[in-house]
Backbone as CSV, one residue per row, in Angstrom:
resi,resn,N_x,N_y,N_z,CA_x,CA_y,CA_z,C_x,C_y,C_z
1,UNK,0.848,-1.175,0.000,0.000,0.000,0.000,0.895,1.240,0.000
2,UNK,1.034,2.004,-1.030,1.484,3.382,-1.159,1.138,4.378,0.164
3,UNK,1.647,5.192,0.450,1.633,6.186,1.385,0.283,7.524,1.403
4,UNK,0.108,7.643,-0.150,-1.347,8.256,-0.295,-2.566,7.571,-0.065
5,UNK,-2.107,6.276,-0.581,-3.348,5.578,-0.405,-3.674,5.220,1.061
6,UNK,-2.627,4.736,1.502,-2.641,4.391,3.121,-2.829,5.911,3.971
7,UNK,-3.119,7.035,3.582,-3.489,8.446,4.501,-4.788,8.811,4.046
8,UNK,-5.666,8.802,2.456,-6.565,9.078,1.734,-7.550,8.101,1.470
9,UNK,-7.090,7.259,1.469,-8.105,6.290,0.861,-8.755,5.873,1.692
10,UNK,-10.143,5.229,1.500,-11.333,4.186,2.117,-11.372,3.110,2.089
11,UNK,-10.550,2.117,1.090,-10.787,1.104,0.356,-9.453,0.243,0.996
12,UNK,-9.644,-0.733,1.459,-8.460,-1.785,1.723,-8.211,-2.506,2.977
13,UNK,-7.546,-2.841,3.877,-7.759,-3.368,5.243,-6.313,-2.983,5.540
14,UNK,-5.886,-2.661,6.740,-4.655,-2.497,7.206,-4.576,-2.765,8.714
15,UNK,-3.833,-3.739,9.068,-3.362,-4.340,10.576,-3.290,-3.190,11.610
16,UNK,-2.999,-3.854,12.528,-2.627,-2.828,13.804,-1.361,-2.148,13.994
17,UNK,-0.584,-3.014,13.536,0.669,-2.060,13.423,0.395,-0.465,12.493
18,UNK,0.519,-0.920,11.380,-0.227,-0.166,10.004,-0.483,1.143,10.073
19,UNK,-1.984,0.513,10.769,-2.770,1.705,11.824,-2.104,2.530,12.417
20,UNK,-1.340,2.582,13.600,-0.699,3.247,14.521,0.078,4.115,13.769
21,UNK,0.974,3.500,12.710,1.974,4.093,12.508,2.027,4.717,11.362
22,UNK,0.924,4.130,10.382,0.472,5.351,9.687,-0.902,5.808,9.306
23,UNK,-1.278,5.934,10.195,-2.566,6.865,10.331,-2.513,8.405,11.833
24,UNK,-2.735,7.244,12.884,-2.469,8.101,14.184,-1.121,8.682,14.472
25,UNK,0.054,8.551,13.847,1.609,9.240,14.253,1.605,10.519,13.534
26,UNK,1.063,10.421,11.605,1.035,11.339,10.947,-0.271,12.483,11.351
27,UNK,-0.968,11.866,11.650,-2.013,13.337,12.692,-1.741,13.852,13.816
28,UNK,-1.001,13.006,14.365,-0.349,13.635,15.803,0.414,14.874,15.506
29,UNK,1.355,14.033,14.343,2.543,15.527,13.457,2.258,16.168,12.913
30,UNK,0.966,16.019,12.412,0.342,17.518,11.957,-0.347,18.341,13.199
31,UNK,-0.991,17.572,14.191,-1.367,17.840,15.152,-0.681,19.008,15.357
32,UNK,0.752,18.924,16.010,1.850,19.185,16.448,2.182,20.667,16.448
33,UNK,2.334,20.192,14.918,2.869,21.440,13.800,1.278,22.709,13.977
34,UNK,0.829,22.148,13.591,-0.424,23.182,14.078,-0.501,23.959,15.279
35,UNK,-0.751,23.403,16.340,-0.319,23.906,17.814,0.695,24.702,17.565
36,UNK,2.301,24.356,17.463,2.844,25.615,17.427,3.413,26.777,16.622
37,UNK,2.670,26.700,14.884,2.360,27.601,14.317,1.083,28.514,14.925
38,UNK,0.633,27.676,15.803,-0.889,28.454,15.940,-0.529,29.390,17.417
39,UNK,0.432,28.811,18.364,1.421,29.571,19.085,1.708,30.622,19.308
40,UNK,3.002,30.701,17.937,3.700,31.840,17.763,2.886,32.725,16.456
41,UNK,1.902,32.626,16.597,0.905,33.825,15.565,1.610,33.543,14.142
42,UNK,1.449,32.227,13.746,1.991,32.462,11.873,0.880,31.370,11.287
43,UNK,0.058,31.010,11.904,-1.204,30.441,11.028,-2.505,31.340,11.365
44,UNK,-3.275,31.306,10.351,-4.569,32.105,10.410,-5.485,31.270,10.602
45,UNK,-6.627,31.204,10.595,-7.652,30.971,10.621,-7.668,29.732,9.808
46,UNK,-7.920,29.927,8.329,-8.304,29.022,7.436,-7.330,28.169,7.681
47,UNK,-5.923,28.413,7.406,-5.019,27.306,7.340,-5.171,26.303,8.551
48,UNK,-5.994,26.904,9.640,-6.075,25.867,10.795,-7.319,24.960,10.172
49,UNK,-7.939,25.350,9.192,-9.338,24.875,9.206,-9.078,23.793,7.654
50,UNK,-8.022,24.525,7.071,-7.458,23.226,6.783,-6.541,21.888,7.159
51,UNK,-5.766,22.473,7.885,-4.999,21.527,8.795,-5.970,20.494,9.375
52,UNK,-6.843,20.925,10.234,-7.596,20.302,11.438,-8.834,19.371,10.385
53,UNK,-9.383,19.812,9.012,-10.068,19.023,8.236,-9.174,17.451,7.439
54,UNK,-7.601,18.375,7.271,-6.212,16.882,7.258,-6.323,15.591,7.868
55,UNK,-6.482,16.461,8.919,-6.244,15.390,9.898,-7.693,14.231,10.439
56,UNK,-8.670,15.260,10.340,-9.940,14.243,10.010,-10.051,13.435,9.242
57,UNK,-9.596,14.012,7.980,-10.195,12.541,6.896,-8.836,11.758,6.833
58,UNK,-7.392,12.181,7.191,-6.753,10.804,7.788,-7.191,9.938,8.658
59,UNK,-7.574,10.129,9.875,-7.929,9.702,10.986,-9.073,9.110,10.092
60,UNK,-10.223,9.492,9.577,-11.115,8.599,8.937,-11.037,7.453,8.349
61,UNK,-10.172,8.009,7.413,-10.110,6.573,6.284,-9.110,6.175,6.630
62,UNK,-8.013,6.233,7.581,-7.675,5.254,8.364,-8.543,4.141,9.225
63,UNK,-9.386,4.644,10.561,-10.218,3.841,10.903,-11.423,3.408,10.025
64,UNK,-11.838,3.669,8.733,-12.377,2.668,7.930,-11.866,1.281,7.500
65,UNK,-10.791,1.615,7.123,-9.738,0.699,7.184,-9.274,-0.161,8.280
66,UNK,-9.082,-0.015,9.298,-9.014,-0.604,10.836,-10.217,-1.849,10.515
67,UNK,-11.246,-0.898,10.458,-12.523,-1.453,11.162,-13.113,-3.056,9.587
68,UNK,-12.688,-2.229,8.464,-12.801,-3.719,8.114,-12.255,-4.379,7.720
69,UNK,-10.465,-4.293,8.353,-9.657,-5.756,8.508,-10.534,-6.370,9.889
70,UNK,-10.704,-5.390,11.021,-12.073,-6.440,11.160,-13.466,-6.564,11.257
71,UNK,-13.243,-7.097,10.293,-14.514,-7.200,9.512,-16.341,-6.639,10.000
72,UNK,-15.594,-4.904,10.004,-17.218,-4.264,10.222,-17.374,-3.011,9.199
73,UNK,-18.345,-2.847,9.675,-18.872,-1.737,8.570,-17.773,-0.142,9.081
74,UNK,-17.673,0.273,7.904,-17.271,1.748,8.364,-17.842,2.922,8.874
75,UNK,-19.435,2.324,8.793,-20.382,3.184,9.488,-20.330,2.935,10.789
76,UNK,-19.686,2.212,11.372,-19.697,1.948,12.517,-18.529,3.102,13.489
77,UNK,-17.964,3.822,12.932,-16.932,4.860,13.648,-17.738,5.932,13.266
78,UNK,-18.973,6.119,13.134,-20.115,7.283,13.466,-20.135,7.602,15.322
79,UNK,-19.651,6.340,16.026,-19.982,6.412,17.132,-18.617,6.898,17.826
80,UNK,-17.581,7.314,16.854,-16.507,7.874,18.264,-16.574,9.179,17.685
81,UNK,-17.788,9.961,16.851,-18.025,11.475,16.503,-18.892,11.341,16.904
């Protein structure tokens, strides 16, 4: 699995390792980076509102992915929003 596909995509199953390390590490680091551009006054508004939308639909179609290597629906992570 390519690196776009494994941050963007919906489609595929990926283990637990996988998961951790590339879904939840790369939002943490954007996380990160956000916080302290947002700090020292050099991000605005939008760019947070893009950042912080990044990191959602990683975190998404990552746990779509989670959820059906085992084997559930992806509607089912309606319930940790």
């Amino acid at each position: 699995m390519t690196p776009i596909n494994l941050l963007f995509s919906f489609k595929g199953r990926i283990g637990r390792k996988l998961f951790w390390l590339g879904t939840i590490v790369p939002a943490c680091i954007i996380q990160t980076a956000l916080y302290t551009l947002q700090k020292i006054n050099i991000a605005n508004d939008i760019f947070l509102f893009f950042g912080y939308s990044l990191i959602t639909w990683i975190i998404t179609a990552g746990l779509s992915k989670r959820l059906h290597d085992l084997s559930q629906s992806s509607w089912l992570q309606l319930i940790f929003f």
